[in-house]
PDB file of N, CA, C and O in Angstrom:
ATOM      1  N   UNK A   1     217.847  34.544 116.457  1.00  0.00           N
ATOM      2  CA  UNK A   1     217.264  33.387 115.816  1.00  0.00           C
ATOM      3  C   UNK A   1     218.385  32.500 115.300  1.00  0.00           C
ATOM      4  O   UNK A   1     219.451  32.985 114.922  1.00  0.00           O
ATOM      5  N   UNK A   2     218.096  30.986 115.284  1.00  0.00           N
ATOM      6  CA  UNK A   2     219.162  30.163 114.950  1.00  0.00           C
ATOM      7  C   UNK A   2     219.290  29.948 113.870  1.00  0.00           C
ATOM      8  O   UNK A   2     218.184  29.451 113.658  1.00  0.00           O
ATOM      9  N   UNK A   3     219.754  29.922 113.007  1.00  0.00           N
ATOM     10  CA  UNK A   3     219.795  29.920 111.445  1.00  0.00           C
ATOM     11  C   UNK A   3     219.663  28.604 111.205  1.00  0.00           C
ATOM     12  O   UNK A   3     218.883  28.090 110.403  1.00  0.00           O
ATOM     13  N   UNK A   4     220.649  27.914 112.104  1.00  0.00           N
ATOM     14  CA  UNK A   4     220.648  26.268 111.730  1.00  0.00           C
ATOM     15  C   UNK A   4     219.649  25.656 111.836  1.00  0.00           C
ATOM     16  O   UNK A   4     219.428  24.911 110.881  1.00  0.00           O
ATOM     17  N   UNK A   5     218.760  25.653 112.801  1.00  0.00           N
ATOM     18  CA  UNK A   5     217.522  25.073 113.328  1.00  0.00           C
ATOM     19  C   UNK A   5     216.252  25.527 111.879  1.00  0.00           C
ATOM     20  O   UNK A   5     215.566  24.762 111.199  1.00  0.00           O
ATOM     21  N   UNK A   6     216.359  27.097 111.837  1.00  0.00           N
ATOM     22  CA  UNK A   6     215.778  27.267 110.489  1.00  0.00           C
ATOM     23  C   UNK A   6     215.873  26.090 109.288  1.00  0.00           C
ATOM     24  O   UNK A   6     214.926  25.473 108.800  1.00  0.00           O
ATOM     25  N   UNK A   7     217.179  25.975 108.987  1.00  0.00           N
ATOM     26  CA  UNK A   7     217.870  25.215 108.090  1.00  0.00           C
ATOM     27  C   UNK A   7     217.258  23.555 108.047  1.00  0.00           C
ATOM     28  O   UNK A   7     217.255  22.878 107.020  1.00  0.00           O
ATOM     29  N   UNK A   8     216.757  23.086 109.379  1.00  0.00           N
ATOM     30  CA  UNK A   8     216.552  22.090 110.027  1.00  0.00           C
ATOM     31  C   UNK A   8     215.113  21.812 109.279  1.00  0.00           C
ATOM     32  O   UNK A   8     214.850  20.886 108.511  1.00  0.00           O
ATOM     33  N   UNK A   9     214.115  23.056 109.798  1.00  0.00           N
ATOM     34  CA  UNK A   9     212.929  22.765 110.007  1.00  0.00           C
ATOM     35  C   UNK A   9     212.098  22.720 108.414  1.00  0.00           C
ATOM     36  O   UNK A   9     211.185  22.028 107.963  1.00  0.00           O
ATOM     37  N   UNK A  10     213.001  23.915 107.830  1.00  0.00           N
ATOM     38  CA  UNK A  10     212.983  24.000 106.119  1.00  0.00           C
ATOM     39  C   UNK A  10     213.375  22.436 105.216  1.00  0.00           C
ATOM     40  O   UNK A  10     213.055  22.139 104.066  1.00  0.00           O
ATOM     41  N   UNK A  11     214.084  21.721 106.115  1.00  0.00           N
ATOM     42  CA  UNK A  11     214.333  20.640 105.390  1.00  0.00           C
ATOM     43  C   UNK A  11     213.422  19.242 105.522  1.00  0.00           C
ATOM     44  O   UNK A  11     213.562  18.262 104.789  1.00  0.00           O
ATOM     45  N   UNK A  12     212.417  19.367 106.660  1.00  0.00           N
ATOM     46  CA  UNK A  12     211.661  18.806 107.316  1.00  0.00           C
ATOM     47  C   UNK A  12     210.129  19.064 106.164  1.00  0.00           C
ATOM     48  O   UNK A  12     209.236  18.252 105.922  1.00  0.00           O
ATOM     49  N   UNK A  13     210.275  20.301 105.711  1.00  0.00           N
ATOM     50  CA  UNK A  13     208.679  20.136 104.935  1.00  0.00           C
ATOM     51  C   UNK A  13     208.981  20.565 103.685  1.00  0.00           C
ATOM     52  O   UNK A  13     208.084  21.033 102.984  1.00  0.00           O
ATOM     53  N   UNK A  14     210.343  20.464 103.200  1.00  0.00           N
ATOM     54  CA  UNK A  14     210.420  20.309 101.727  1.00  0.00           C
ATOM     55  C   UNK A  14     210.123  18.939 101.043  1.00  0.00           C
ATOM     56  O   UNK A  14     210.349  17.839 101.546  1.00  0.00           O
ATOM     57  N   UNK A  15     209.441  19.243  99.506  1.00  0.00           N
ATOM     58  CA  UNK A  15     209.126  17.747  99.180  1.00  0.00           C
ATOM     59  C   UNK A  15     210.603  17.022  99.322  1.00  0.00           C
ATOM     60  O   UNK A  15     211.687  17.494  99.664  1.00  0.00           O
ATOM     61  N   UNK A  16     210.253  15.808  98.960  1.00  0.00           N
ATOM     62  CA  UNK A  16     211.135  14.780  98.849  1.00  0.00           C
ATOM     63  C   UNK A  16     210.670  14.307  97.407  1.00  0.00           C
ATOM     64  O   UNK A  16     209.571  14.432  96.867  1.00  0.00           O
ATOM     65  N   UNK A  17     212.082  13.608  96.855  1.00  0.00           N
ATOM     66  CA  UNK A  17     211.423  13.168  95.429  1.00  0.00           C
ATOM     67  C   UNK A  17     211.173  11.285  96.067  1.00  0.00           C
ATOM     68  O   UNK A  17     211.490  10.546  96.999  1.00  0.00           O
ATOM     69  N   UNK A  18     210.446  11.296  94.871  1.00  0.00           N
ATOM     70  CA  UNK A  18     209.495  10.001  95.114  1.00  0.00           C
ATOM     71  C   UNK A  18     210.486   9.091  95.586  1.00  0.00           C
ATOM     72  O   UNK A  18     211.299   9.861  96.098  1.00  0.00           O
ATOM     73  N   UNK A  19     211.030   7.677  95.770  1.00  0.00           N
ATOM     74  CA  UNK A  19     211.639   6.628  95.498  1.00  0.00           C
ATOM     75  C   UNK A  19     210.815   6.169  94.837  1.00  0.00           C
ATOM     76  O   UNK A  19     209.606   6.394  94.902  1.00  0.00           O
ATOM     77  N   UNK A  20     211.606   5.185  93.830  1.00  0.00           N
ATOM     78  CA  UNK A  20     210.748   4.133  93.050  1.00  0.00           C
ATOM     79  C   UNK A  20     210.635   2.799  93.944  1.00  0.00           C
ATOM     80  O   UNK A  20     211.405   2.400  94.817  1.00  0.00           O
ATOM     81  N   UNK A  21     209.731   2.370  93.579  1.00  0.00           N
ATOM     82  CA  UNK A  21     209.343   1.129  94.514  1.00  0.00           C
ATOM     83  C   UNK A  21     209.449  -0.482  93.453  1.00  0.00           C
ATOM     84  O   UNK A  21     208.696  -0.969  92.610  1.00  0.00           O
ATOM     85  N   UNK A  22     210.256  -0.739  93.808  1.00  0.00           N
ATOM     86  CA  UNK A  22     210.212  -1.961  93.153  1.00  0.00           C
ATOM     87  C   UNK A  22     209.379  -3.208  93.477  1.00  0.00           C
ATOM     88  O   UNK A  22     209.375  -3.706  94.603  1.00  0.00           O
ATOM     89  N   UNK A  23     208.313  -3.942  91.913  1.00  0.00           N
ATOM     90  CA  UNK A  23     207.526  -4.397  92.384  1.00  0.00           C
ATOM     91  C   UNK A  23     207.955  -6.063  93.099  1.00  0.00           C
ATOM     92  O   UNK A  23     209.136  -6.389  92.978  1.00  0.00           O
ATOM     93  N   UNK A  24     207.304  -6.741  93.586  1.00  0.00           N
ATOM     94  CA  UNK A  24     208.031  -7.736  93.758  1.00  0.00           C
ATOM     95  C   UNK A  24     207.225  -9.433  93.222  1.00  0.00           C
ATOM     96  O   UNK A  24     206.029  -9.652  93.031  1.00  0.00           O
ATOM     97  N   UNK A  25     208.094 -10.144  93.131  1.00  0.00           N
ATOM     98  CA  UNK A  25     207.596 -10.954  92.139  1.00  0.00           C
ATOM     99  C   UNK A  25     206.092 -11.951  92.995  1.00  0.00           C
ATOM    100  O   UNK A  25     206.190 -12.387  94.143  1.00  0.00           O
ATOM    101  N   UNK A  26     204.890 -12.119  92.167  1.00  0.00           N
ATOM    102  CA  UNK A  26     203.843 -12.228  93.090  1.00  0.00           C
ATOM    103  C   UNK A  26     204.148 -14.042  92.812  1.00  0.00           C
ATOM    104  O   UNK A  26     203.516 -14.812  93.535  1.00  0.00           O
ATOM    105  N   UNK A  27     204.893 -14.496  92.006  1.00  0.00           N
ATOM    106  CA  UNK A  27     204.883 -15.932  91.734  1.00  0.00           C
ATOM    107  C   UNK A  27     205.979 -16.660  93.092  1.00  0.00           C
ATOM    108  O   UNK A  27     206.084 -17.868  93.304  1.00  0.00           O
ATOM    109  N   UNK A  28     206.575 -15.746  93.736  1.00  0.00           N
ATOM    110  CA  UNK A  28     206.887 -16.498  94.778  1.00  0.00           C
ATOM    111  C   UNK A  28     206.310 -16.807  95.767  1.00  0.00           C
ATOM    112  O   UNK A  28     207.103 -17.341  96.543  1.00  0.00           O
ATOM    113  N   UNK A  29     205.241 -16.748  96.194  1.00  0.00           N
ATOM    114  CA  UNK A  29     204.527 -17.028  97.182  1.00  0.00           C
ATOM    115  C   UNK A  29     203.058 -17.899  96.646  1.00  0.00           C
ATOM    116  O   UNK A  29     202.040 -17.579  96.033  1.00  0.00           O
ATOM    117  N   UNK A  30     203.507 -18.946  97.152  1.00  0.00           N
ATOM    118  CA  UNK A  30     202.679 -20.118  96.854  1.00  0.00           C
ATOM    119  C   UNK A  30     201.324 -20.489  98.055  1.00  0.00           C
ATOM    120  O   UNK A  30     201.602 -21.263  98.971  1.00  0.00           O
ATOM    121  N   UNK A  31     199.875 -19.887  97.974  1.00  0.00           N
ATOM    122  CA  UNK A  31     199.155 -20.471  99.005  1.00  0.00           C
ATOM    123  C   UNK A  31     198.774 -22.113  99.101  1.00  0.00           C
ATOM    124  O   UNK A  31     198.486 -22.727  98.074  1.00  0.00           O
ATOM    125  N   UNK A  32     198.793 -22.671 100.216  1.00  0.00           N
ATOM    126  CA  UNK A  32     198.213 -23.723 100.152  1.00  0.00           C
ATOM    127  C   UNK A  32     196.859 -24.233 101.429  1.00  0.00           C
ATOM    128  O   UNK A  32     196.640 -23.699 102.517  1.00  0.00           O
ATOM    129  N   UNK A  33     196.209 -25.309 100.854  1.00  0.00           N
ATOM    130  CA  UNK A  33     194.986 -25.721 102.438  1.00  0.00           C
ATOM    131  C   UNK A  33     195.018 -27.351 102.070  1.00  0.00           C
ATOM    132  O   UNK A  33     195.463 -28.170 101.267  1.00  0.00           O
ATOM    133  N   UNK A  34     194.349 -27.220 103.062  1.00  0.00           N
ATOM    134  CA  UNK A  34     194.371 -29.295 103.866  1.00  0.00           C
ATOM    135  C   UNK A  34     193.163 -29.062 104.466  1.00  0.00           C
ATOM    136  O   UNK A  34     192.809 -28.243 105.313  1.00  0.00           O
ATOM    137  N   UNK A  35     192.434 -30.180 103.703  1.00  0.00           N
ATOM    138  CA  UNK A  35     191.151 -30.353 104.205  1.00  0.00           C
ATOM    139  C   UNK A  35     191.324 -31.452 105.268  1.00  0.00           C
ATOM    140  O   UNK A  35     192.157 -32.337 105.071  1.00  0.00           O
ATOM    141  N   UNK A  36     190.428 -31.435 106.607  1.00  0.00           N
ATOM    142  CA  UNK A  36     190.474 -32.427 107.345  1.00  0.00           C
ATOM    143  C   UNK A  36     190.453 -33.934 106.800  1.00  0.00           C
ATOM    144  O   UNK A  36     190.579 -34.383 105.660  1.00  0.00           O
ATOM    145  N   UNK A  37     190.248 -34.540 108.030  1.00  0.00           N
ATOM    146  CA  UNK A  37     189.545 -35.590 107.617  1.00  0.00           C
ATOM    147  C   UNK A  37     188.209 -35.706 107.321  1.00  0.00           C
ATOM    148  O   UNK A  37     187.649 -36.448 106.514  1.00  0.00           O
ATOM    149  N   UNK A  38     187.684 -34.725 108.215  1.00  0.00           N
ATOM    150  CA  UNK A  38     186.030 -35.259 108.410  1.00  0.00           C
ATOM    151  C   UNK A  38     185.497 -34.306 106.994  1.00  0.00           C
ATOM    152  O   UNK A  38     184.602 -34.584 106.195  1.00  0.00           O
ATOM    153  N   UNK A  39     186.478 -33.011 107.035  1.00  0.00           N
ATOM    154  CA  UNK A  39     185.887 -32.706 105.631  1.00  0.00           C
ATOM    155  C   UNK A  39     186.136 -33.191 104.273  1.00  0.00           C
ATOM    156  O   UNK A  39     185.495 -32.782 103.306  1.00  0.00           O
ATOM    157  N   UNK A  40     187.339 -34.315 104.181  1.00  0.00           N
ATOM    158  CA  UNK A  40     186.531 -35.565 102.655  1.00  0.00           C
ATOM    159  C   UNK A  40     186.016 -35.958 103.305  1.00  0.00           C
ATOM    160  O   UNK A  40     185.070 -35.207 103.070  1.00  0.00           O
ATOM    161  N   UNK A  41     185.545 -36.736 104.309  1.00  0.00           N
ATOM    162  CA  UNK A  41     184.315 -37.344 105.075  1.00  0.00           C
ATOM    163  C   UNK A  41     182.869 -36.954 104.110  1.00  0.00           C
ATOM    164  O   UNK A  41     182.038 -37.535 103.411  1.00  0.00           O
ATOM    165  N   UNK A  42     183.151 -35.767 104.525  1.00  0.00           N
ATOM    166  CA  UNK A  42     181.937 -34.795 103.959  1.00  0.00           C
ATOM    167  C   UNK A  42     181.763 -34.734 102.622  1.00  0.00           C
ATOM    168  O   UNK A  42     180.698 -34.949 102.044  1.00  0.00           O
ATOM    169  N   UNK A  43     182.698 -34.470 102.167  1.00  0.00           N
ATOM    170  CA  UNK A  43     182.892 -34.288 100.314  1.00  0.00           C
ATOM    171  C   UNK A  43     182.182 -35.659  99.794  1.00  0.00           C
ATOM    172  O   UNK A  43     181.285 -35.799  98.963  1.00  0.00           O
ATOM    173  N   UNK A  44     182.965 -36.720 100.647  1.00  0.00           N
ATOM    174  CA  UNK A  44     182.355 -38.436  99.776  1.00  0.00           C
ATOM    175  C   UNK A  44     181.437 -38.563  99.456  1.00  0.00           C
ATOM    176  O   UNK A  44     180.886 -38.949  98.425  1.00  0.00           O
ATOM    177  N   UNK A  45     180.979 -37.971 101.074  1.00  0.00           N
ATOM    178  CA  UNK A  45     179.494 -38.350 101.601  1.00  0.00           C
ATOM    179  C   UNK A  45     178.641 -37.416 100.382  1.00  0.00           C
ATOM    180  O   UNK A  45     178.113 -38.063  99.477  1.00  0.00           O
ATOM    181  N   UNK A  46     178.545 -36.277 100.374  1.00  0.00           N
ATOM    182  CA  UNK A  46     177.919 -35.660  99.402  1.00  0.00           C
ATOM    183  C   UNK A  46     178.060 -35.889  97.676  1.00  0.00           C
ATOM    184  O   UNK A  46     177.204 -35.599  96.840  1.00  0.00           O
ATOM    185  N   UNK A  47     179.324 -36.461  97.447  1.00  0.00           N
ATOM    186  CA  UNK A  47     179.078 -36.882  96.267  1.00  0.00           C
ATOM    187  C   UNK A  47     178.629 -38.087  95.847  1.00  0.00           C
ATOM    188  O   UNK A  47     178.381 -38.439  94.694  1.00  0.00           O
ATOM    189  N   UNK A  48     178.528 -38.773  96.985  1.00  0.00           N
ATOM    190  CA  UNK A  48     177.902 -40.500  96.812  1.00  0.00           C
ATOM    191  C   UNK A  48     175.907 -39.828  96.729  1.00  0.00           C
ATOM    192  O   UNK A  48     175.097 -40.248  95.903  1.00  0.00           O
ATOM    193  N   UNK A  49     175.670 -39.010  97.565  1.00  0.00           N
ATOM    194  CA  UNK A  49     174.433 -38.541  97.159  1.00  0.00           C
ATOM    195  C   UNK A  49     174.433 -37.991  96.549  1.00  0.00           C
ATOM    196  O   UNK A  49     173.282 -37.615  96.773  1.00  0.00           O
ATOM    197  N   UNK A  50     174.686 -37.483  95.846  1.00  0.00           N
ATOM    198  CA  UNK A  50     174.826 -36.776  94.272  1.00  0.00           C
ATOM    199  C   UNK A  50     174.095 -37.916  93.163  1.00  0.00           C
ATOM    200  O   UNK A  50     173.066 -38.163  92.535  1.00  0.00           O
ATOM    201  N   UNK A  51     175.374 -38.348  93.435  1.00  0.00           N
ATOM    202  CA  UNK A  51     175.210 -39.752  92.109  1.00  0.00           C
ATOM    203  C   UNK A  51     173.867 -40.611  92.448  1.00  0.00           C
ATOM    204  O   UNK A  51     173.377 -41.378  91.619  1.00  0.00           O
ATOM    205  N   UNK A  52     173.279 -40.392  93.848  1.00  0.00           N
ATOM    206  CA  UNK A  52     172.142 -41.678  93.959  1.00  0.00           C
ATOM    207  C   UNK A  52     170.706 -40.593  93.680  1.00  0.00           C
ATOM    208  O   UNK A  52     170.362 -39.459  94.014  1.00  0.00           O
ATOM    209  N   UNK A  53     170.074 -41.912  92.732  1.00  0.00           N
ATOM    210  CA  UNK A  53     168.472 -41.199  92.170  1.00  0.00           C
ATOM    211  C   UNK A  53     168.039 -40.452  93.507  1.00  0.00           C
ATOM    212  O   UNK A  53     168.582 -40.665  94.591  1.00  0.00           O
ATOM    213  N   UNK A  54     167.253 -39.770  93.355  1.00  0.00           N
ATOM    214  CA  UNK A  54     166.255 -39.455  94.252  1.00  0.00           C
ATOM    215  C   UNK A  54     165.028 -39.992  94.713  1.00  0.00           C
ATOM    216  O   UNK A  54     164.469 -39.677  95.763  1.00  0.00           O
ATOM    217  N   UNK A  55     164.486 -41.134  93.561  1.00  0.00           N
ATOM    218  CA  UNK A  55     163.419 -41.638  93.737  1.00  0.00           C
ATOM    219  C   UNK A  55     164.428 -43.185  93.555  1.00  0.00           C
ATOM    220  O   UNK A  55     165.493 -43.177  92.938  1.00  0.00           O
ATOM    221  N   UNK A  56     163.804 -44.533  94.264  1.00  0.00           N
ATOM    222  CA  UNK A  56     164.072 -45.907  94.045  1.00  0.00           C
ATOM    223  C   UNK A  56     163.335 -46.338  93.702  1.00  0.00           C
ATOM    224  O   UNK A  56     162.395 -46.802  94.348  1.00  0.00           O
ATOM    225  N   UNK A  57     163.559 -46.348  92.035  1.00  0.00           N
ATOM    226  CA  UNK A  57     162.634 -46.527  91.202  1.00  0.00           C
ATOM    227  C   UNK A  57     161.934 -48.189  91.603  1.00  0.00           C
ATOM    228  O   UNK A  57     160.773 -48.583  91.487  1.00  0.00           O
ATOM    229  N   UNK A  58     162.970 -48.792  92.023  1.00  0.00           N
ATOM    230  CA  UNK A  58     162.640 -50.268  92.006  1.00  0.00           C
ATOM    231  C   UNK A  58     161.531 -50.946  93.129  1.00  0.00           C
ATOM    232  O   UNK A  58     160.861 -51.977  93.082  1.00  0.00           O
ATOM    233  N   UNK A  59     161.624 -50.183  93.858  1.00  0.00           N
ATOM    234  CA  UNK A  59     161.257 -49.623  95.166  1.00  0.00           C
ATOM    235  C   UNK A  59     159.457 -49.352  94.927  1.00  0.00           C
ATOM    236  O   UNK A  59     158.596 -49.903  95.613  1.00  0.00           O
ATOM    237  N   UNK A  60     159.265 -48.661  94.122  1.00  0.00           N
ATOM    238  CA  UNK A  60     158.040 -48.134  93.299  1.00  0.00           C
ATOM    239  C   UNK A  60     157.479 -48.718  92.188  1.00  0.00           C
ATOM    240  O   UNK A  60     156.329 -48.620  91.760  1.00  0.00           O
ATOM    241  N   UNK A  61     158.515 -49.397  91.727  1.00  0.00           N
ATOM    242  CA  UNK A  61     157.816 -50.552  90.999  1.00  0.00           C
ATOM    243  C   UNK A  61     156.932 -51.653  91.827  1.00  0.00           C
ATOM    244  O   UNK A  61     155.896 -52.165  91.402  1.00  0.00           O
ATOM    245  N   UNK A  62     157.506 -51.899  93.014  1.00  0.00           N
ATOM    246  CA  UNK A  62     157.396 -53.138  93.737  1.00  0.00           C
ATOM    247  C   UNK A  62     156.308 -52.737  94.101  1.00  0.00           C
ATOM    248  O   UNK A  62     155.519 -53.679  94.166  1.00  0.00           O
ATOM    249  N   UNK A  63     155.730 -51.494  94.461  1.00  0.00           N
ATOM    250  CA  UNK A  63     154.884 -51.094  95.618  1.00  0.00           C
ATOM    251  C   UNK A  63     153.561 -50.890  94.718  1.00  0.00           C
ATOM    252  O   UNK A  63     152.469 -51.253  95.156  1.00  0.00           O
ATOM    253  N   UNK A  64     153.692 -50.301  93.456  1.00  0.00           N
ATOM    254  CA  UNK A  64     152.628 -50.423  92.905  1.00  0.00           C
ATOM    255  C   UNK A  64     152.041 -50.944  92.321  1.00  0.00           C
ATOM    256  O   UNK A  64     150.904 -50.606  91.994  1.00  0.00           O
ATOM    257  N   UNK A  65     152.866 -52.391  91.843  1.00  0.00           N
ATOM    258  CA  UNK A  65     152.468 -53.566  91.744  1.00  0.00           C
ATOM    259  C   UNK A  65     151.223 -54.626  92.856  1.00  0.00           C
ATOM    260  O   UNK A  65     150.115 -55.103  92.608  1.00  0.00           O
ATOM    261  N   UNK A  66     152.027 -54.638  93.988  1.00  0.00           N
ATOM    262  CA  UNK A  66     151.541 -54.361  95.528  1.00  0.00           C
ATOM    263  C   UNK A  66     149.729 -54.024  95.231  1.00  0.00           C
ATOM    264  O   UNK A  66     148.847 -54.872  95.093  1.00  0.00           O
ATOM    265  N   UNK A  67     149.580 -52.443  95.196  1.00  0.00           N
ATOM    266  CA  UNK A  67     148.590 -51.789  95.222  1.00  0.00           C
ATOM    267  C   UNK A  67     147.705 -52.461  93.802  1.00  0.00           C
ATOM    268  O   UNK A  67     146.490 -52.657  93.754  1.00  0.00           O
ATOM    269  N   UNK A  68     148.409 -52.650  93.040  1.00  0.00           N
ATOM    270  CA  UNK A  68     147.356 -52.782  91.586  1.00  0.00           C
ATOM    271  C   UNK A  68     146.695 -54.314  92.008  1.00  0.00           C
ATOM    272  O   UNK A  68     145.495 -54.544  91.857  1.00  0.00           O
ATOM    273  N   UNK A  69     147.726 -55.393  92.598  1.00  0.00           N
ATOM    274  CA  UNK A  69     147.099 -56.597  93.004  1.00  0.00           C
ATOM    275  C   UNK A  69     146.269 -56.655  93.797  1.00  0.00           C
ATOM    276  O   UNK A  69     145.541 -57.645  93.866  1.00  0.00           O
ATOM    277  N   UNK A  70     146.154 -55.684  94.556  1.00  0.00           N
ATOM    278  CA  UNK A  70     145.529 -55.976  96.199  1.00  0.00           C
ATOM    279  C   UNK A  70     145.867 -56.394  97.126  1.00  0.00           C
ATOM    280  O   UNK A  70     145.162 -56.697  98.088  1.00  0.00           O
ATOM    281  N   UNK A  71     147.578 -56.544  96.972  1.00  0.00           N
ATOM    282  CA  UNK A  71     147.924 -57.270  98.089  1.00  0.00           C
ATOM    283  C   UNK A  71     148.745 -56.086  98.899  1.00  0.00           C
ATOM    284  O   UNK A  71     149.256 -56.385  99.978  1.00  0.00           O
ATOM    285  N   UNK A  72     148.862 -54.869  98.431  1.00  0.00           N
ATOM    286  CA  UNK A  72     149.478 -54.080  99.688  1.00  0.00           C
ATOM    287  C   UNK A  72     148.534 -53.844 100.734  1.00  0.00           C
ATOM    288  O   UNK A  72     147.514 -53.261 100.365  1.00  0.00           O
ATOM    289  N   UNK A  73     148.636 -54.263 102.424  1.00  0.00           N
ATOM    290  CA  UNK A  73     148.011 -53.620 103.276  1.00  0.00           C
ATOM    291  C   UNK A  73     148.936 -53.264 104.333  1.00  0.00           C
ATOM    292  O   UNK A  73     149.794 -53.978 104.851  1.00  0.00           O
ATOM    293  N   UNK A  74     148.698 -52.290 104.530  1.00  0.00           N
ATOM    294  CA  UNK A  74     149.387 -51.962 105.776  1.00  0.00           C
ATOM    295  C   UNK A  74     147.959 -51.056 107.021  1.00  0.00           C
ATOM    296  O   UNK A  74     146.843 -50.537 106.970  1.00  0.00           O
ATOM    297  N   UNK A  75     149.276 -51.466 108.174  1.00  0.00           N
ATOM    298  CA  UNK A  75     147.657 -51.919 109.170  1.00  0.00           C
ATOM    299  C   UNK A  75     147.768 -50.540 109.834  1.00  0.00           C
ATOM    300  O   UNK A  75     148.774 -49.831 109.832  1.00  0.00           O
ATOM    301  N   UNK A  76     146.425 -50.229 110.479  1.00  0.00           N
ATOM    302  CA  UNK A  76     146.429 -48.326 110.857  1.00  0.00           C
ATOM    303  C   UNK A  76     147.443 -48.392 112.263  1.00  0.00           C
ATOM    304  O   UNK A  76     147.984 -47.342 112.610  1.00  0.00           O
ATOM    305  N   UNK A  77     147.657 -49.514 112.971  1.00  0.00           N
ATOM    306  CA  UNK A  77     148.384 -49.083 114.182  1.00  0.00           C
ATOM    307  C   UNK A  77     150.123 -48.268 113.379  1.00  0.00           C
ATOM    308  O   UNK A  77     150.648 -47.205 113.707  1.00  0.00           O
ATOM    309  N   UNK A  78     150.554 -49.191 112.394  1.00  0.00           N
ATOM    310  CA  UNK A  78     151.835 -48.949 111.933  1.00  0.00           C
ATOM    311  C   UNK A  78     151.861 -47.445 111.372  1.00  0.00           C
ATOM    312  O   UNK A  78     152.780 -46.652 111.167  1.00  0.00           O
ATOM    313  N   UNK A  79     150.745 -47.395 111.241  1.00  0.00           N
ATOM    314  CA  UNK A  79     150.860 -45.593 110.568  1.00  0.00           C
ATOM    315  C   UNK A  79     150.655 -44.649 111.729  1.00  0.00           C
ATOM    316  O   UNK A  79     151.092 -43.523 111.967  1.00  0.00           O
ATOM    317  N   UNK A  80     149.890 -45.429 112.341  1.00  0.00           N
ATOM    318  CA  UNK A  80     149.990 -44.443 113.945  1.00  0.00           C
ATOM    319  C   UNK A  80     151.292 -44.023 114.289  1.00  0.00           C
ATOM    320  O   UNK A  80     151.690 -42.871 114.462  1.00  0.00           O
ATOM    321  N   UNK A  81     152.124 -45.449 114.396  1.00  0.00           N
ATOM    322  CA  UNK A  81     153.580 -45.603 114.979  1.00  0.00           C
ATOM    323  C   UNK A  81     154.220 -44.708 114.650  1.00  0.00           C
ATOM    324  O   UNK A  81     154.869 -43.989 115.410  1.00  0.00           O
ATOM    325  N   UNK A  82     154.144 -44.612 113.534  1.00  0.00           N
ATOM    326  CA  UNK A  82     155.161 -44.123 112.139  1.00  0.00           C
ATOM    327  C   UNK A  82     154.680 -42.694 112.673  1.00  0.00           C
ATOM    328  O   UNK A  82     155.526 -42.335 113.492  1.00  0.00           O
ATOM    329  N   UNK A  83     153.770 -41.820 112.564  1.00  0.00           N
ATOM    330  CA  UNK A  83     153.125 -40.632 112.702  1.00  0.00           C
ATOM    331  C   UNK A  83     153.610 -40.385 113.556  1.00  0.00           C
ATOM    332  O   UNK A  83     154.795 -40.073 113.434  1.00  0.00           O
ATOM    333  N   UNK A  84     153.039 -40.374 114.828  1.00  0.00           N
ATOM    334  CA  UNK A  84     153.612 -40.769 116.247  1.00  0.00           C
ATOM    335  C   UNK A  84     155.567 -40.325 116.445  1.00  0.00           C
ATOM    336  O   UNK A  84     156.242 -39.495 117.054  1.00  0.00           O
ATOM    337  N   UNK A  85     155.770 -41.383 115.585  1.00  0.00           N
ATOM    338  CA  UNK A  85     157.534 -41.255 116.008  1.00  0.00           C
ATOM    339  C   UNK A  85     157.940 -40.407 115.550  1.00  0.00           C
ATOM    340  O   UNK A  85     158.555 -39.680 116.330  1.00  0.00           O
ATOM    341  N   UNK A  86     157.871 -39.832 113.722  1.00  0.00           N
ATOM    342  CA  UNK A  86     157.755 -38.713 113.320  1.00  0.00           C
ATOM    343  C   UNK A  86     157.650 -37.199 113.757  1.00  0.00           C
ATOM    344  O   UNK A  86     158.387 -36.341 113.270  1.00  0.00           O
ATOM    345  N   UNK A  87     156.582 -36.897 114.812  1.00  0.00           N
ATOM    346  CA  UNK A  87     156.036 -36.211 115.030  1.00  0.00           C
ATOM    347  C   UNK A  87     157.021 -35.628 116.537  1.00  0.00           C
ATOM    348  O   UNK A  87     157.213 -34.486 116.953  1.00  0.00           O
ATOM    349  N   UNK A  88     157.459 -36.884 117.022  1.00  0.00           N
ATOM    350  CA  UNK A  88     158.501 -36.440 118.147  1.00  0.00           C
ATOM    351  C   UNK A  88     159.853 -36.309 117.959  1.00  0.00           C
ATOM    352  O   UNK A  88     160.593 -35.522 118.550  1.00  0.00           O
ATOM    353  N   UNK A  89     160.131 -37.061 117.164  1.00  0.00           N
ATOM    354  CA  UNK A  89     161.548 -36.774 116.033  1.00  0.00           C
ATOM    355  C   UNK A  89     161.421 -35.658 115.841  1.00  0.00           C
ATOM    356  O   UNK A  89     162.203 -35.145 116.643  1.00  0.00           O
ATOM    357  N   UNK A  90     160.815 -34.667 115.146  1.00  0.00           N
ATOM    358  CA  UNK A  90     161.109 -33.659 114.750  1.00  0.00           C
ATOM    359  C   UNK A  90     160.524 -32.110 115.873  1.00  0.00           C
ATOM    360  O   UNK A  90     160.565 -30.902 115.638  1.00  0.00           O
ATOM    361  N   UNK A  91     160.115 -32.748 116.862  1.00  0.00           N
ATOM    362  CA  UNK A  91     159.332 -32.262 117.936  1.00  0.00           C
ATOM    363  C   UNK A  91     160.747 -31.639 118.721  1.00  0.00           C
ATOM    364  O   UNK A  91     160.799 -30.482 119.140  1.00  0.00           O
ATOM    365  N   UNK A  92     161.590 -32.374 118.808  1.00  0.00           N
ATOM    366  CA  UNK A  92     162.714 -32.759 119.448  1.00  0.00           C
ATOM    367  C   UNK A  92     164.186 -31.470 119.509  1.00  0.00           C
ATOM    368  O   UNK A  92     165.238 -31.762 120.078  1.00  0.00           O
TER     369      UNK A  92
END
């Protein structure tokens, strides 16, 4: 038997002491991102609807004024239209 090779294989599954691991500094590494174009596109776009009412109020003033006088009519073909286009718009 080889003594040395013994010597070898004994040194192969003795522990080892730890090394210390030094930590490393996490402030050097700086991430950064870049939004496209189209995504401020997007951002604008969504914050310009943000800021706008949901209802036009002025819009609803006008109309039910309209209705309280008697002078709103609107004629059944245009609601057909409207229905109609609607209906394939979203058909689509």
């Amino acid at each position: 038997m080889r003594i040395d090779a013994y010597n070898q294989i004994s040194q192969l599954y003795q522990a080892s002491k730890p090394k210390k691991i030094t930590k490393k500094s996490e402030a050097t590494v700086k991430e950064q991102y870049t939004v496209s174009s189209k995504g401020q596109d997007y951002q604008t776009a969504k914050k310009a609807l943000a800021a706008a009412p949901d209802i036009r109020e002025e819009k609803v003033a006008a109309l039910k004024e309209q209705i309280a006088s008697g002078s709103y009519n609107v004629s059944a073909q245009e609601i057909a239209d409207s229905v109609v286009s609607k209906f394939f718009d979203s058909s689509i």
